[in-house]
C-alpha positions as a Markdown table, in Angstrom:
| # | Residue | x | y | z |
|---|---|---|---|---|
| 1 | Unk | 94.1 | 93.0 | 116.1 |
| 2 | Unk | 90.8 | 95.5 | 115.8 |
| 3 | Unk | 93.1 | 98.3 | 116.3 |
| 4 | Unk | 95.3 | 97.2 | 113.2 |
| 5 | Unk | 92.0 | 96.6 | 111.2 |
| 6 | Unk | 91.0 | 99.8 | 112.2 |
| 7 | Unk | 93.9 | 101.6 | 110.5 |
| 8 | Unk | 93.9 | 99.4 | 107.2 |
| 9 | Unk | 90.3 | 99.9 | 107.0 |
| 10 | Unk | 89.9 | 103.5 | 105.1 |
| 11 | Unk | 88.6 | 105.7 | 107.9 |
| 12 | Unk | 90.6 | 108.9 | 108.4 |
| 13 | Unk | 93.7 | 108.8 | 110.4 |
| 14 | Unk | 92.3 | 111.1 | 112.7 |
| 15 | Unk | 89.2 | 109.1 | 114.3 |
| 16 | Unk | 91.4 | 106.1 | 114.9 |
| 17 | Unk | 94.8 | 108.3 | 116.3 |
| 18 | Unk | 92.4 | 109.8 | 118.8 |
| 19 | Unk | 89.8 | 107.4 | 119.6 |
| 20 | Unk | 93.1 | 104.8 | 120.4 |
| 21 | Unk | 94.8 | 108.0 | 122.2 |
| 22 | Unk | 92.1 | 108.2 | 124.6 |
| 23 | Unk | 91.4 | 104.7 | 125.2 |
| 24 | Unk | 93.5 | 103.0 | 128.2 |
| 25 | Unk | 93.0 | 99.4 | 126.8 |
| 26 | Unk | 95.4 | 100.1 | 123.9 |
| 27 | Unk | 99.0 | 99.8 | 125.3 |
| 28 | Unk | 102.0 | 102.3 | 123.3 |
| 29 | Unk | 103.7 | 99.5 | 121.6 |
| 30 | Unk | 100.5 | 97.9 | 120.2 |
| 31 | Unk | 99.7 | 101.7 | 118.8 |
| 32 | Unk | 103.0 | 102.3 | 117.0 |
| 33 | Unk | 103.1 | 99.3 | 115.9 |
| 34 | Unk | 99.8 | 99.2 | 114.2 |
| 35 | Unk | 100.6 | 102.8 | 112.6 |
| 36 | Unk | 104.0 | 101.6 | 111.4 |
| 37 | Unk | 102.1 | 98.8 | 109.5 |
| 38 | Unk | 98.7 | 100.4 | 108.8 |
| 39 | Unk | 100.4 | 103.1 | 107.1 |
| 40 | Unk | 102.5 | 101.4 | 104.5 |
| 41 | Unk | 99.3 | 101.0 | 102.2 |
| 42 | Unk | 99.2 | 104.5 | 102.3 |
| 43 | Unk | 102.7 | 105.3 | 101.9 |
| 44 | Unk | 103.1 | 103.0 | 99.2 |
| 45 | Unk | 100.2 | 104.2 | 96.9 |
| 46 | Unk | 101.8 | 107.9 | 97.4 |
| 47 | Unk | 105.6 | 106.7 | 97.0 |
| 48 | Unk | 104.6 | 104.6 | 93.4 |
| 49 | Unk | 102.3 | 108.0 | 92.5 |
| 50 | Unk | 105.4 | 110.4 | 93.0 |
| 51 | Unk | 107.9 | 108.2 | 91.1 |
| 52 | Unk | 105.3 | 107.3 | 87.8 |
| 53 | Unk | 105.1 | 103.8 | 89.0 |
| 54 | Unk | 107.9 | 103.1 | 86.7 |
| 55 | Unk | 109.2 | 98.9 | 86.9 |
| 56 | Unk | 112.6 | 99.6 | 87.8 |
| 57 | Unk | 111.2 | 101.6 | 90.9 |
| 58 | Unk | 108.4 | 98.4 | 90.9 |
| 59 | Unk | 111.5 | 96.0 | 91.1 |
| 60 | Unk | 113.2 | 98.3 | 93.9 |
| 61 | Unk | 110.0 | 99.0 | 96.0 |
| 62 | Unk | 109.6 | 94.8 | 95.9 |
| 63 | Unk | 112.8 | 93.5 | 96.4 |
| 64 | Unk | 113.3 | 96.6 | 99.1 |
| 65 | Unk | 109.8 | 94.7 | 101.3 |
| 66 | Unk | 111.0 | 91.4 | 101.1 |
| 67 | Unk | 114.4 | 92.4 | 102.9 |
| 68 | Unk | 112.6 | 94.8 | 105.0 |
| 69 | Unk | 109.9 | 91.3 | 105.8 |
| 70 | Unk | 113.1 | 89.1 | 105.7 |
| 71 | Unk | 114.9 | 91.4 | 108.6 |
| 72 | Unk | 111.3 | 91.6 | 110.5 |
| 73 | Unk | 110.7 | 87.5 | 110.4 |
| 74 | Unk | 114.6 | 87.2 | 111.5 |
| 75 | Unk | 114.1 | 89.9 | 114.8 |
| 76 | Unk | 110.7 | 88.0 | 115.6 |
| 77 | Unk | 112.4 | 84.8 | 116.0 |
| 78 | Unk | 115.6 | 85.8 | 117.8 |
| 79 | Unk | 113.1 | 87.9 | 120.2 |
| 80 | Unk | 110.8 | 84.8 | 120.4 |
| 81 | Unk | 114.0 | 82.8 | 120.9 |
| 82 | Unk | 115.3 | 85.4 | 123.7 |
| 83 | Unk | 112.3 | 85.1 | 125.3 |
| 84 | Unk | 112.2 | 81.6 | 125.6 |
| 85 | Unk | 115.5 | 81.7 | 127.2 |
| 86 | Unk | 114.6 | 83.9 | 129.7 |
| 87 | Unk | 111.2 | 81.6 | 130.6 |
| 88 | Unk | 114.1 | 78.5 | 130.9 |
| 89 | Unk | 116.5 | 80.3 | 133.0 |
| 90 | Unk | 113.8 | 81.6 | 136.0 |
């Protein structure tokens, strides 16, 4: 969790890439995860700056995150769901 507040937190990239390289307490998943979702601000803001923030690009960018969230929340569960099964069958 401090790891993803350190990359939505507006410190440069480069502080947090390297002080999480070099620490052994953050684990590879838990730092691509957090830079997948600590850079969407970012990527956002630049995407909505390079098309004019128009609303039909508004109404695309939206209804694009909710299906990206929608296909995340439905791969969380089946994981959660797999991992269960695997707890039950030992």
């Amino acid at each position: 969790m401090g790891l993803l507040l350190a990359r939505i937190i507006p410190l440069p990239f480069i502080v947090v890439n390297y002080t999480a390289g070099v620490s052994r307490s953050v684990k590879p998943w838990n730092y691509i995860w957090t830079s997948a979702v600590g850079g969407i601000p970012h990527y956002v803001a630049a995407a909505l700056l390079f098309v004019g923030a128009s609303r039909k690009y508004l109404i695309l960018l939206v209804s694009g995150g909710i299906v990206l969230l929608v296909v995340w929340t439905l791969g969380y569960l089946f994981n959660s769901h797999v991992q269960r099964l695997k707890r039950w069958a030992h």
